[in-house]
C-alpha positions as CSV (number, residue, x, y, z in Angstrom):
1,X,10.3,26.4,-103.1
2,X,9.3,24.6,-99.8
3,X,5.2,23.8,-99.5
4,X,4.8,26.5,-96.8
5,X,6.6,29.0,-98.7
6,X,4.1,28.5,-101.5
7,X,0.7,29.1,-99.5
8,X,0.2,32.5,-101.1
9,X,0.1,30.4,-104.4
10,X,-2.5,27.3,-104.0
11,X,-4.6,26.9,-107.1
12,X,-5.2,30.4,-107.5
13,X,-6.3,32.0,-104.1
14,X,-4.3,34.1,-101.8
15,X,-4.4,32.2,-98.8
16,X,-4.4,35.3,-95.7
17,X,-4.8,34.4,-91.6
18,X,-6.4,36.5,-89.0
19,X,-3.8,37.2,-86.9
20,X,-6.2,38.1,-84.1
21,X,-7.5,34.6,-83.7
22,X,-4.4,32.3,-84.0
23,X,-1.4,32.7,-81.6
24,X,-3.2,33.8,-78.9
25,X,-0.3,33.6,-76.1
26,X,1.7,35.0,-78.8
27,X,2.1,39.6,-78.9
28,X,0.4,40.6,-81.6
29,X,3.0,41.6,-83.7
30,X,4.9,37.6,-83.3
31,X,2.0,36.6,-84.5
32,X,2.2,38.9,-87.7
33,X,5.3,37.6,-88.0
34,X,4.8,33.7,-87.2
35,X,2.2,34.1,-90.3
36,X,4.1,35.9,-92.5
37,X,7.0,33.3,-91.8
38,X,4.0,30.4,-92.8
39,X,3.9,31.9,-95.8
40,X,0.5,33.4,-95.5
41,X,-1.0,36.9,-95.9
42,X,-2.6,38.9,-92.5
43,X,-5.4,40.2,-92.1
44,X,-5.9,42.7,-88.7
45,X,-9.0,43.9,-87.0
46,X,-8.7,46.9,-84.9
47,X,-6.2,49.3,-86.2
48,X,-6.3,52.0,-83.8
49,X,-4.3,50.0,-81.3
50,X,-1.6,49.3,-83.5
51,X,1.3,50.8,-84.9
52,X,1.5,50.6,-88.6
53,X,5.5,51.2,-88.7
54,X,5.9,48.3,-87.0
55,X,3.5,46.3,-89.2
56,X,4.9,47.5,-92.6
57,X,8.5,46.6,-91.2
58,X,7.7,42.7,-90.8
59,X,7.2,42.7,-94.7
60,X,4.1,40.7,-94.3
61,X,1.0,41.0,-97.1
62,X,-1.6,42.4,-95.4
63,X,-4.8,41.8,-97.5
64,X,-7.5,43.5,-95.3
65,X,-8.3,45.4,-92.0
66,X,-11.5,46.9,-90.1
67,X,-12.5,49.9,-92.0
68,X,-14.4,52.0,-89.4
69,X,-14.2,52.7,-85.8
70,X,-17.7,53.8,-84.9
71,X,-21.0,54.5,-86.9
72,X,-24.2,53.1,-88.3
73,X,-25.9,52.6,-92.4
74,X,-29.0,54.0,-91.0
75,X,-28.8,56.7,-88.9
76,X,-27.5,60.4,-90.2
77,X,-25.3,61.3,-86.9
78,X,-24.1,57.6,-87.4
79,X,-23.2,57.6,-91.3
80,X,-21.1,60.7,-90.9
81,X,-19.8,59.1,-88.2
82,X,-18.8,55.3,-90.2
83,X,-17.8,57.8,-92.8
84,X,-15.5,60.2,-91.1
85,X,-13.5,56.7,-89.5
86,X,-13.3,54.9,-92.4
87,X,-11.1,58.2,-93.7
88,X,-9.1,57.5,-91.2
89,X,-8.8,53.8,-91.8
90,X,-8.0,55.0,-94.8
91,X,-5.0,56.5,-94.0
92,X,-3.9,53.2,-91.8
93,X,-4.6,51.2,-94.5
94,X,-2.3,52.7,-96.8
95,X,0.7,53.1,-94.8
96,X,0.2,49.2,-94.5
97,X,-0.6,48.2,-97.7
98,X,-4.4,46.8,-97.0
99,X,-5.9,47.3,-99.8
100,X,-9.5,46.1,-98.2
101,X,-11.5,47.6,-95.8
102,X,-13.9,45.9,-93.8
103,X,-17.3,47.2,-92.6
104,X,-20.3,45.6,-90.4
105,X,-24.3,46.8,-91.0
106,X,-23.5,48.4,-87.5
107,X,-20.7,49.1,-85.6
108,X,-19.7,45.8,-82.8
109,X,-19.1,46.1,-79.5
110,X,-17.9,44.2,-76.7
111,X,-18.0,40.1,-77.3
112,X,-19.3,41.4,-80.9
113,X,-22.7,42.6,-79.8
114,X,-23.9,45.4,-81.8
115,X,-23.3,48.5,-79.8
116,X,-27.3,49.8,-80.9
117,X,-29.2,46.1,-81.8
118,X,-31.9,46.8,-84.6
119,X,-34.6,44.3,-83.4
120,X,-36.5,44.6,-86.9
121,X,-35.0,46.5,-90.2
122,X,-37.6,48.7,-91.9
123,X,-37.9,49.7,-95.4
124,X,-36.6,52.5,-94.7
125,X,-33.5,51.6,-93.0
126,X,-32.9,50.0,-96.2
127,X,-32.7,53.0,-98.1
128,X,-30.8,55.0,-95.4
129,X,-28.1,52.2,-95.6
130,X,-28.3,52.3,-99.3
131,X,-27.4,55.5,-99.4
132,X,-24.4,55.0,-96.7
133,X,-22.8,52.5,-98.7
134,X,-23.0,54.8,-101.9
135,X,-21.5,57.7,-99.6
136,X,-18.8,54.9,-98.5
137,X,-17.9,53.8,-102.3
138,X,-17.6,56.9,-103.6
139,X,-14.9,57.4,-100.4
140,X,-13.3,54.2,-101.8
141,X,-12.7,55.6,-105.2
142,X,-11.6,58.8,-104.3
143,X,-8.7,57.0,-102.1
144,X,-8.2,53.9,-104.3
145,X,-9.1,51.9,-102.4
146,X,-12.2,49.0,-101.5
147,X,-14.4,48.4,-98.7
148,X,-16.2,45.4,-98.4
149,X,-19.0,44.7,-96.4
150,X,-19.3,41.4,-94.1
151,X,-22.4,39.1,-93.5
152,X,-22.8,38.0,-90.0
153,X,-24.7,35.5,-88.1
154,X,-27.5,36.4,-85.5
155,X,-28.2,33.0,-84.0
156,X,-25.1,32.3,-82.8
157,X,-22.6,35.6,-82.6
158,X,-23.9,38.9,-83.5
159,X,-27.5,38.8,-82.3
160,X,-29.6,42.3,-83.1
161,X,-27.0,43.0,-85.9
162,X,-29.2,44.9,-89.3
163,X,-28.3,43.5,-92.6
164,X,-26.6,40.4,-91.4
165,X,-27.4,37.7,-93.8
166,X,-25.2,37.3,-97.0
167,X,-28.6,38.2,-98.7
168,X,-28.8,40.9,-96.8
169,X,-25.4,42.0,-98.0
170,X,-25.5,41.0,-101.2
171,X,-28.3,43.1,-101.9
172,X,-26.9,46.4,-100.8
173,X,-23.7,45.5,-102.9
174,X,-25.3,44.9,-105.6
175,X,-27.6,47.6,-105.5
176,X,-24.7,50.1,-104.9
177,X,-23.1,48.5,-108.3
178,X,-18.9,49.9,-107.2
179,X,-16.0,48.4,-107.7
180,X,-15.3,49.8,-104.2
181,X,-17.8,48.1,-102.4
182,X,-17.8,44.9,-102.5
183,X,-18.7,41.6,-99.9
184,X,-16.9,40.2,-97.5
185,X,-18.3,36.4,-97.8
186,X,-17.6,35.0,-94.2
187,X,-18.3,31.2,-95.2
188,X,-18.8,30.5,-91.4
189,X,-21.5,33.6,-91.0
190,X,-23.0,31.7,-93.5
191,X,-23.6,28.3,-93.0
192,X,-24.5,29.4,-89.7
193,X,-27.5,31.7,-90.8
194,X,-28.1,30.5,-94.6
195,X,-26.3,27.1,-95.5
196,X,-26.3,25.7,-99.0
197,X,-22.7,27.5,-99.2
198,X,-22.0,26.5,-102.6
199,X,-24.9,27.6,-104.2
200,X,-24.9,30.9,-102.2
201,X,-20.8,31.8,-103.1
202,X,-22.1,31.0,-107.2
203,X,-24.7,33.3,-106.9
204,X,-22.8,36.1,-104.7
205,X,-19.6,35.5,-107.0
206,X,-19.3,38.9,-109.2
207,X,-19.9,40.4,-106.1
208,X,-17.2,38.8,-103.6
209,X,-14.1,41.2,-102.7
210,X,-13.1,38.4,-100.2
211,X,-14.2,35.0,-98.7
212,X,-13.7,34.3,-94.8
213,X,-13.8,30.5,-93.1
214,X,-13.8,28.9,-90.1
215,X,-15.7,26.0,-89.4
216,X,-19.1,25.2,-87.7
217,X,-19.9,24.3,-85.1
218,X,-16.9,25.9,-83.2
219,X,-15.3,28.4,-85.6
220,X,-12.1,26.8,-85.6
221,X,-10.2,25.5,-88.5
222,X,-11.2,23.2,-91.3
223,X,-11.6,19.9,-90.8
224,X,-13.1,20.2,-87.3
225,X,-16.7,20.8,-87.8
226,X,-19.6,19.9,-90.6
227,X,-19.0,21.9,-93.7
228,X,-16.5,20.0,-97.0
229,X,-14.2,22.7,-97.5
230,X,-12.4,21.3,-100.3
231,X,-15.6,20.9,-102.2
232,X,-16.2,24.6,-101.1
233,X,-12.7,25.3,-102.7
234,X,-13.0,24.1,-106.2
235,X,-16.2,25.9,-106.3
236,X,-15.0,28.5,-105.9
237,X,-12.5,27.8,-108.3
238,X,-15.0,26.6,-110.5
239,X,-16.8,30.3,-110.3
240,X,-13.8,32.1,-111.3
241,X,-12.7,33.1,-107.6
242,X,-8.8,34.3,-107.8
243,X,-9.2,36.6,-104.8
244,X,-8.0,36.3,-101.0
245,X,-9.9,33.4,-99.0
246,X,-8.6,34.3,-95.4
247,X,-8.3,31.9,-92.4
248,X,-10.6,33.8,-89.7
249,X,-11.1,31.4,-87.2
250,X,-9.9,29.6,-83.8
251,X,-7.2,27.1,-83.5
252,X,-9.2,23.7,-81.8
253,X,-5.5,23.0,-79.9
254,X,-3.8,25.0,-77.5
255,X,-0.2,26.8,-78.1
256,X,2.0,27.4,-81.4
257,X,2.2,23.8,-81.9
258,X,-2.0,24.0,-82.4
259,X,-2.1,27.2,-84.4
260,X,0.4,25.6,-86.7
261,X,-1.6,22.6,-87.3
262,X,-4.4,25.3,-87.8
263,X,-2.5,27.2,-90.9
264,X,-1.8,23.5,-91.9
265,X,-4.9,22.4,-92.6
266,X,-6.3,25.8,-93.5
267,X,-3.5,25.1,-96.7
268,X,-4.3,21.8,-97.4
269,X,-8.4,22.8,-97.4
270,X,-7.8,25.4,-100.0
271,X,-4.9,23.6,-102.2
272,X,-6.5,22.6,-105.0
């Protein structure tokens, strides 16, 4: 077995790519299939532009996809809202195989921006979300499957978005205590926002559905920015991690020959 046919086997992570950030000259469904070829599990974004027939005939692993289409945690128009579309990611999900679903503390817009910013969180948006997040893992079980819920960064990407900070998250996780909600550790959010990545993924561990990267400054692959990914990867190791860690990031070089050297160095960072 060739090294690139093993990348779903390194150490004990399942290595997964974004195939909505690699390939970008590429349709969407070539780059499904340039991953797959890699070796690598998929992850997708935006589900209601896509046709899962075509997805589930590549044969590719896909290991996560956006779980909503519109909604809020605080709001009661916008929970029933986040609720009744992640029923219907649901139903995307399974024909696909995903078995993760991924929600924001608000729903994104264009370039990211959250489509109602919350300037300042109040107590009790805190419980409203709270309560959301119970509604939405009590969805998960019923349907078998998990969402997980994804820090952000403010500074840089998502500015105005509630309940950003993998604090933030980790606290309504936690505080939910399911099985079917979990976090959605995005490593770059993170060391954006929060730093001290090592410490934070120990303390966030029996929490973590699934870890994100991409590097900073940049949010391209590892190797081209500040933070020691292989040191991130046998801590995580180190915690117990056997769960996806997912490429979700830019490639730094243009064309298939870049993206390449992208998934190439995304496997050698997280090869222990």
């Amino acid at each position: 077995m060739s090294e690139r046919q093993r990348a779903d086997q390194p150490g004990s992570f399942t290595l997964a790519v974004c195939s909505e950030m690699v390939y970008l000259d590429e349709p969407h469904l070539d780059r499904v299939k340039r991953i797959h070829d890699a070796g690598f599990a998929v992850e997708i974004w935006d589900w209601t532009t896509k046709d899962p027939a075509a997805l589930a005939a590549i044969g590719a692993r896909y290991t996560s996809m956006t779980g909503y289409v519109s909604g809020d945690l605080i709001t009661p128009a916008g929970a029933d809202a986040l609720l009744e579309s992640a029923e219907a990611a649901i139903g995307f999900a399974t024909r696909i195989g995903a078995p993760a679903l991924n929600l924001h503390g608000t729903g994104l817009g264009e370039g990211g921006l959250p489509v109602t910013p919350v300037p300042v969180v109040t107590g009790e948006m805190w419980l409203a979300a709270l309560r959301t997040l119970e509604r939405v893992a009590t969805l998960g079980e019923r349907h078998g499957v998990r969402f997980v819920l994804e820090n952000l960064n403010t500074e840089v990407d998502h500015p105005g978005t509630p309940f950003a900070r993998a604090a933030d998250t980790l606290a309504l996780v936690s505080a939910v205590g399911s099985p079917h909600l979990l976090m959605n550790l995005d490593l770059y959010h993170a060391q954006i926002g929060e730093g001290n990545l090592i410490e934070l993924l120990r303390r966030a561990r029996p929490w973590v559905g699934e870890v994100q990267v991409a590097d900073v400054p940049g949010r391209c692959e590892p190797g081209t920015g500040e933070v020691a990914w292989p040191a991130v990867a046998r801590a995580l190791a180190e915690a117990g991690y056997d769960g996806v860690v997912a490429l979700e990031a830019f490639a730094s070089r243009p064309g298939i020959a870049g993206s390449d050297a992208a998934l190439d160095a995304f496997r050698s960072a997280f090869t222990l």
